[in-house]
RODO-2510 file (C-alpha; in nm, 4 decimals, decimal comma):
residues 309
     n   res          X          Y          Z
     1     x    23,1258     7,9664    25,2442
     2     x    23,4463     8,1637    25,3242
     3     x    23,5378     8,4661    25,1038
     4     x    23,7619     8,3727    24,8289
     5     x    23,9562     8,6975    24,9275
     6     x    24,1106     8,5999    25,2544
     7     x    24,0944     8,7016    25,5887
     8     x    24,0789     9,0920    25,6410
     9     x    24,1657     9,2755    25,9833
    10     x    23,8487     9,4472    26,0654
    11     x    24,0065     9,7325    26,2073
    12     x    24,2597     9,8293    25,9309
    13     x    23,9930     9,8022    25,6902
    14     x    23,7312     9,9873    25,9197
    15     x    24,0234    10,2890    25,9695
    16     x    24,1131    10,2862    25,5949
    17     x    23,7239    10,3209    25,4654
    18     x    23,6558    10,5858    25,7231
    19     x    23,9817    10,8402    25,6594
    20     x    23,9060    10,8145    25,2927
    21     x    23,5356    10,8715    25,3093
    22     x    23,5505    11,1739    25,5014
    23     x    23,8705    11,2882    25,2606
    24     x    23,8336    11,5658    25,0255
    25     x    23,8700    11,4712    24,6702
    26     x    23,9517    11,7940    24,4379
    27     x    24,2068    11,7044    24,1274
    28     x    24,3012    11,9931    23,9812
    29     x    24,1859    11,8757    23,6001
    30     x    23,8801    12,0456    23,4532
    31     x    23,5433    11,8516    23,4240
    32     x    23,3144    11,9306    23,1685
    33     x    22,9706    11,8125    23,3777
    34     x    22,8676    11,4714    23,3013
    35     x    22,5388    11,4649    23,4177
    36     x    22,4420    11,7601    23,1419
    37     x    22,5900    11,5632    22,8615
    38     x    22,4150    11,2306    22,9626
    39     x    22,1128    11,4238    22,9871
    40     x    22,1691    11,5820    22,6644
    41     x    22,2525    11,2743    22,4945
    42     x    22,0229    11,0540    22,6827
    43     x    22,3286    10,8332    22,7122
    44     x    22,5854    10,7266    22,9552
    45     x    22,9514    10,5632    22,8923
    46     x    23,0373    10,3204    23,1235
    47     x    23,4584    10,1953    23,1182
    48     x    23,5482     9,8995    23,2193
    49     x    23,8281     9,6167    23,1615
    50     x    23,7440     9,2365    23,0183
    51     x    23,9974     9,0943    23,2014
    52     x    23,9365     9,2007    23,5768
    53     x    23,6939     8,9013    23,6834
    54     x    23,5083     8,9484    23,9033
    55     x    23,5186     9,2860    23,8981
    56     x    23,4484     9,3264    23,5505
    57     x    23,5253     9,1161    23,2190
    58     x    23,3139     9,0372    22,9024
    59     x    23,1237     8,6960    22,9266
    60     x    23,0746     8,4610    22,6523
    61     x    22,8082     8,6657    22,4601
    62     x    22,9981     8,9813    22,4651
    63     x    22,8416     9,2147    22,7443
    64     x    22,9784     9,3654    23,0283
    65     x    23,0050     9,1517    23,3948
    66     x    23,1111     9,1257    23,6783
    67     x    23,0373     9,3246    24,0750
    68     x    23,1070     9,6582    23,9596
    69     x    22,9602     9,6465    23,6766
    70     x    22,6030     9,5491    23,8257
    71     x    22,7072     9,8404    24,0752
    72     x    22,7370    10,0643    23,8043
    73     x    22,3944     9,9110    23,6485
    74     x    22,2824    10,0957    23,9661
    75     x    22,4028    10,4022    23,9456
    76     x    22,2524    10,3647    23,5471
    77     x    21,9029    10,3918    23,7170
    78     x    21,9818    10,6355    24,0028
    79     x    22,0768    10,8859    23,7055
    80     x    21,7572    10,8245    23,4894
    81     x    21,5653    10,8547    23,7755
    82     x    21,7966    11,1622    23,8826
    83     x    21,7652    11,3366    23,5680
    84     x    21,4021    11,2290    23,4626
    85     x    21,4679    11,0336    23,1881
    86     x    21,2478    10,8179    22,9990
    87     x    21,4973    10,6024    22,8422
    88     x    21,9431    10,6108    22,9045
    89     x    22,1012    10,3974    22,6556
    90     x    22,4648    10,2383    22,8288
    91     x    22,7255    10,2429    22,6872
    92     x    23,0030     9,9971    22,7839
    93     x    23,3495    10,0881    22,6909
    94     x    23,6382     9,8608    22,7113
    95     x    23,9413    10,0322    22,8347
    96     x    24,3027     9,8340    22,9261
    97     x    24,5222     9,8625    23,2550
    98     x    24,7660    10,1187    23,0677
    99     x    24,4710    10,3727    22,9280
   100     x    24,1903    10,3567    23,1831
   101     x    24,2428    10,6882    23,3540
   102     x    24,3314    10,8741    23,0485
   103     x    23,9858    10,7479    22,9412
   104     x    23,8474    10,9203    23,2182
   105     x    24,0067    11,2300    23,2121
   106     x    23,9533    11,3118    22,8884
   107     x    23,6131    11,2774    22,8737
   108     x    23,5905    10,8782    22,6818
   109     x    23,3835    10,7215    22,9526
   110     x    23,1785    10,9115    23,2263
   111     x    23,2500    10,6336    23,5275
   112     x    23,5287    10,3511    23,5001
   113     x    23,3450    10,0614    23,6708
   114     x    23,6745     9,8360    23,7732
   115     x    23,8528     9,6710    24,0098
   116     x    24,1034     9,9895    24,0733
   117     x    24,2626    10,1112    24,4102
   118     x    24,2760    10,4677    24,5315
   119     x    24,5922    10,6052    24,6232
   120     x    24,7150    10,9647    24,6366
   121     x    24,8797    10,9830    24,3479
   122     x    24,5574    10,8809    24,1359
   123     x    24,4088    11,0886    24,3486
   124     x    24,5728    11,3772    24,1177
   125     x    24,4434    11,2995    23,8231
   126     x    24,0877    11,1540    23,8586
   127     x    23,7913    11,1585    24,1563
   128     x    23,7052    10,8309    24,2817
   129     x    23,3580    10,7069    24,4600
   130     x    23,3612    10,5598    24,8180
   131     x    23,5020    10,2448    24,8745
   132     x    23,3592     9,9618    24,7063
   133     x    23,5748     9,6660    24,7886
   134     x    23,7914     9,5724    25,0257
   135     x    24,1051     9,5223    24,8294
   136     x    24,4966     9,4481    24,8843
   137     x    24,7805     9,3133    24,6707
   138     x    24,8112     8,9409    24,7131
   139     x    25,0837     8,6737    24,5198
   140     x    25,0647     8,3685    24,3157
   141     x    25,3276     8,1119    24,2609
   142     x    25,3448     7,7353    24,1249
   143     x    25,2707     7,4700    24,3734
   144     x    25,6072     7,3262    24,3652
   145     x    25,7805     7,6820    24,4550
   146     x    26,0812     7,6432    24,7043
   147     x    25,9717     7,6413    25,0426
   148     x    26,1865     7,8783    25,1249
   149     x    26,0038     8,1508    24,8511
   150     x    25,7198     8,0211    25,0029
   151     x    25,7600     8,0890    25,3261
   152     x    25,9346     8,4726    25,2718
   153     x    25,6225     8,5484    25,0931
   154     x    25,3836     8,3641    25,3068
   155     x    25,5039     8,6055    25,5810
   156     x    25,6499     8,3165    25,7934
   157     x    25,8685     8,3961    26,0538
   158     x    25,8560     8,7260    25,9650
   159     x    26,0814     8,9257    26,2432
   160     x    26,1238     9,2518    26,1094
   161     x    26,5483     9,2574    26,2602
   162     x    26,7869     9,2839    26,0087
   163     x    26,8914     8,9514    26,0276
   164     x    26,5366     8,8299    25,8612
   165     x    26,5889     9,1250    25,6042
   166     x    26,8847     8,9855    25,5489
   167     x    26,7671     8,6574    25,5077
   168     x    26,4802     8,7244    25,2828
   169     x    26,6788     8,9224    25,0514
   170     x    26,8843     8,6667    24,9812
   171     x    26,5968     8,4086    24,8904
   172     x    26,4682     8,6400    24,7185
   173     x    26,7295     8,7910    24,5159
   174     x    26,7625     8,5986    24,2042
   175     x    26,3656     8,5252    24,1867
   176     x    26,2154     8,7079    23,8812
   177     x    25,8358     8,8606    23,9522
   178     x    25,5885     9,0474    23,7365
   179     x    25,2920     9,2564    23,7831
   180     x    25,0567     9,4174    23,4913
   181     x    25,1082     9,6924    23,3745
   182     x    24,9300     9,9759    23,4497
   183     x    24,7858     9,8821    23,8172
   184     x    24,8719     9,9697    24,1584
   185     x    25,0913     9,5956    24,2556
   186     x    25,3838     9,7768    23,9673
   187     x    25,4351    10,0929    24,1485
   188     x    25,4194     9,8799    24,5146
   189     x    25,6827     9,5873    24,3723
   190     x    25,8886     9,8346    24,2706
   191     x    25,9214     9,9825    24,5294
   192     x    25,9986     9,6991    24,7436
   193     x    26,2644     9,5856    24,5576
   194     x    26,4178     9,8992    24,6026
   195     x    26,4018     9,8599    24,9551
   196     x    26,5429     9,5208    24,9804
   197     x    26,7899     9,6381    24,7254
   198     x    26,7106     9,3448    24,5102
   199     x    26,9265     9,2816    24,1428
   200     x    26,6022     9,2698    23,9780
   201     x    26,3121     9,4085    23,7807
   202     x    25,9067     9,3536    23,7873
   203     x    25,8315     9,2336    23,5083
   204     x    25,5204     9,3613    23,2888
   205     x    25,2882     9,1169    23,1592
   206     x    24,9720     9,2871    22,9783
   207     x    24,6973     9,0553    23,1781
   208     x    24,6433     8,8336    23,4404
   209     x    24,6170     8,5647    23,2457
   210     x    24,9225     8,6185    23,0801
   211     x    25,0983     8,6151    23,4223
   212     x    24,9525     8,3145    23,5273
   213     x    25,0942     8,1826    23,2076
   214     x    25,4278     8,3268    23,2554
   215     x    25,4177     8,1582    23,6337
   216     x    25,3163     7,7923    23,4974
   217     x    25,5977     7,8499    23,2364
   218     x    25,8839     7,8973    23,4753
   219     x    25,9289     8,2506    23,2691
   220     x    25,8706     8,3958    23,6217
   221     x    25,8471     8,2864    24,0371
   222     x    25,5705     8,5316    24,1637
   223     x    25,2336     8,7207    23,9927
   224     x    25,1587     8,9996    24,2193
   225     x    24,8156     9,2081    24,2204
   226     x    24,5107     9,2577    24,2996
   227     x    24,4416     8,9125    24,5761
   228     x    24,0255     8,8991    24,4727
   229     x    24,1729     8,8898    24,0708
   230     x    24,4159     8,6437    24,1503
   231     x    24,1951     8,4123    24,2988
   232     x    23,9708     8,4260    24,0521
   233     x    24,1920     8,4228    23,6926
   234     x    24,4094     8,1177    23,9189
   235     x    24,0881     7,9387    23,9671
   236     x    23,9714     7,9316    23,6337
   237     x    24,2782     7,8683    23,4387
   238     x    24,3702     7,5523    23,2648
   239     x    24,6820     7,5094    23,5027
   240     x    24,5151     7,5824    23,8386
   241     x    24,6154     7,2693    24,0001
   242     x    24,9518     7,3669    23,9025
   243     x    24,9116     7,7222    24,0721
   244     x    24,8591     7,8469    24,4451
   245     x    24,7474     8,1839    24,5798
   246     x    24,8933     8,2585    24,8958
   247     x    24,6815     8,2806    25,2060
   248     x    24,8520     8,6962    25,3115
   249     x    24,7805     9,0743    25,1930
   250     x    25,0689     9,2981    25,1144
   251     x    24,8426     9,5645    25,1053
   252     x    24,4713     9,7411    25,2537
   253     x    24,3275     9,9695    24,9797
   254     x    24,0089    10,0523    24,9160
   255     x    23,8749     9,9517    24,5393
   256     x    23,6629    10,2402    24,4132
   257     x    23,4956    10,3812    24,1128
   258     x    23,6666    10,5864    23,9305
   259     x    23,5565    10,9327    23,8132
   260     x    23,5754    11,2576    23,6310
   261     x    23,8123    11,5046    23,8481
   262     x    23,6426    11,7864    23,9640
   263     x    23,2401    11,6428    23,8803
   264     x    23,1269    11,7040    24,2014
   265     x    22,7539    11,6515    24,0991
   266     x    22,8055    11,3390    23,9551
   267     x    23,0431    11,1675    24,2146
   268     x    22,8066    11,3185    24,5018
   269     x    22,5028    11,1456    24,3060
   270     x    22,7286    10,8256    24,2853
   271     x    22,8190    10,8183    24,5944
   272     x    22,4850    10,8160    24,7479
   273     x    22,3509    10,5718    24,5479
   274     x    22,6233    10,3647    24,6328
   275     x    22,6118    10,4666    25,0058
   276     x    22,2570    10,4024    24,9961
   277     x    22,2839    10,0364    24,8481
   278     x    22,5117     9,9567    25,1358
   279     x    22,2753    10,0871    25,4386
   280     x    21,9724     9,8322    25,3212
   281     x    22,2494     9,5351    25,3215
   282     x    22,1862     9,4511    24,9384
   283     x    22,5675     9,4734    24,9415
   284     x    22,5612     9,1525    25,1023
   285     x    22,3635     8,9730    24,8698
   286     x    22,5970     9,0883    24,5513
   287     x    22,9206     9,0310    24,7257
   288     x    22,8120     8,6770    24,7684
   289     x    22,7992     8,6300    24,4264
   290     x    23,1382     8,7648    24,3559
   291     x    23,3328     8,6792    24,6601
   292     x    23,1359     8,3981    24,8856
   293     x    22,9731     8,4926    25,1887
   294     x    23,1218     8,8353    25,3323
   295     x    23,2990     8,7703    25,6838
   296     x    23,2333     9,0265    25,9941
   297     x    23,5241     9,2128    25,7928
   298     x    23,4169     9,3070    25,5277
   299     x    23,0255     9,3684    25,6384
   300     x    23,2373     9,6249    25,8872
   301     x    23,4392     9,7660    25,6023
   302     x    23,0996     9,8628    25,4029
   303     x    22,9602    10,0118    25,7215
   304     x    23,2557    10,2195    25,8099
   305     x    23,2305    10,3010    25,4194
   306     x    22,8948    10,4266    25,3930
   307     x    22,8314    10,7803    25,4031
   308     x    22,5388    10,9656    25,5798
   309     x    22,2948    11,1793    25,3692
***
C-alpha cells in the first residue's frame, strides 16, 4: 500500500532531517526541570490536540490516539524506567492550534505530542525533539474546482518566468483560501499571497473539519495544511466524494515533538528514546498504521533523522 502522504524527494527530506538534527536548540525561556517534577509527582502531562488525526485526536471512548501519541506512550516508559519509578500516572491534556505552545512554555503540559512543524521562529519559544514525521503543507479543493485552480495548484506547467506568475496570479486572484489558525500553513499562505500580491486574505477556520466544511460549502476554494491531516479529515468526512487532496507539497518540514525550552535533560532523554525506536525499524511497523506502508523516502528520512548515542 502507498503512503497516504504522497510522494517525498528522498534527498530534500534526507538534507532537512540531517541540518536540524545536528542544530542546536537553546530558546532563551527558562525551564523549570521536568524530569524532577514528574519524579516528584510520579506523574507526567502529556498535550495533545483531538482534532489532528492521525497524529493525535480523541477516539470514541475519550482517550488519547493517534502516531504521536503511541510515540509519546514510549517516551512514558523510557522516563519510568529513567527515573526508577514504580508507577507514572499520564496525564493527557487537550490543548487547541491557538494555545499549544503557550501550554508548553508555561509549564501546563511537559511534552506536546502533535502533528506540529519546526521552524525558526518556534524555535524561539519552545525546544522540539528530532524529527518525527516527514511533513509538508498540502491543499484540498472540491472535485468540481476549475481546471484552471486545479492545475496552478497542482503545480502544472509550472515555469517559474514571469509570464506563468503572471498567469497564476490572475487565476488565482479572486479565489478565497483558509488555513487554521494557529499552525504553520497561516504564516506560509500569507506569505504567498503577499508575494503574488493577491487582493485577498487566508481565512481562519478553527479545525480541519471546519475547513473541509467551509470547502464543500463554496464558503471557500482551497484548505491548506498539514498534507498527512488533510488526507486523513478528507477521507473520513461525510462529503469526501465531494472533496480531492491534491497529489503536490508546498512545503518539507520536519513534524516534531514539542518541548520545554531550555530542558535539556528531558529533550536529550526524548530524543534517544525516540532515536533509539527508529534504529531497530519499529518505526516502520507504527507508520504503517498511520500512513500505509513507508516508501524508500521516508525509511531514508528516519535514518538521516536518527541520532547516534
Amino acid at each position: 500500500m502507498k503512503p497516504r502522504h504522497g510522494s517525498i524527494v528522498i534527498g530534500t527530506l534526507a538534507l532537512v532531517a540531517a541540518t536540524y538534527a545536528a542544530s542546536a536548540q537553546t530558546p532563551p525561556a527558562a525551564s523549570t526541570g521536568a524530569l524532577s517534577r514528574i519524579q516528584a509527582t510520579g506523574r507526567i502531562r502529556f498535550g495533545y490536540r483531538i482534532d489532528a488525526r492521525p497524529f493525535s485526536y480523541r477516539d470514541a471512548f475519550g482517550s488519547a490516539v493517534g502516531y504521536s501519541i503511541t510515540l509519546c506512550d514510549r517516551i512514558a516508559d523510557a522516563i519510568r524506567s529513567e527515573l526508577r519509578l514504580g508507577q507514572l500516572a499520564i496525564d493527557w491534556v487537550p490543548v487547541s492550534a491557538v494555545d499549544r505552545f503557550q501550554a508548553v512554555r508555561e509549564g501546563a503540559v511537559d511534552i506536546l505530542c502533535g502533528a506540529d512543524t519546526v521552524s525558526l521562529a518556534r524555535r524561539s519559544e519552545v525546544a522540539f525533539s528530532i524529527p518525527v514525521f516527514p511533513g509538508g503543507i498540502g491543499v484540498l479543493l472540491r472535485t468540481d474546482a476549475p481546471v484552471r485552480l486545479r492545475d496552478v495548484l497542482s503545480g502544472k506547467e509550472q515555469t517559474f518566468h514571469p509570464t506563468w506568475r503572471a498567469s497564476a496570479s490572475q487565476v488565482l486572484q479572486t479565489r478565497a483560501f483558509a488555513v487554521v489558525a494557529g499552525t504553520i500553513a497561516e504564516t506560509w499562505l500569507e506569505q504567498r499571497i503577499d508575494d503574488l500580491h493577491l487582493i485577498t486574505k487566508a481565512t481562519q477556520v478553527a479545525s480541519y473539519q471546519d475547513g473541509v466544511q467551509a470547502v464543500l460549502d463554496r464558503h471557500i476554494d482551497a484548505l491548506f495544511g498539514e498534507r498527512a491531516i488533510l488526507l486523513e479529515v478528507s477521507r473520513r468526512h461525510p462529503g469526501a466524494d465531494n472533496v480531492v487532496v491534491l497529489n503536490r507539497l508546498f512545503t518539507y518540514g520536519p513534524v516534531a515533538l514539542t518541548l520545554p525550552p531550555n530542558d535539556e535533560r528531558l529533550r536529550l532523554l526524548v530524543d534517544r528514546t525516540l532515536a533509539g525506536f527508529y534504529a531497530d525499524g519499529k518505526i516502520a511497523n507504527l507508520y504503517t498504521t498511520w500512513f500505509g506502508e513507508p516508501d524508500a523516502a521516508a525509511l531514508a528520512f528516519f535514518k538521516w533523522s536518527t541520532v547516534p548515542d
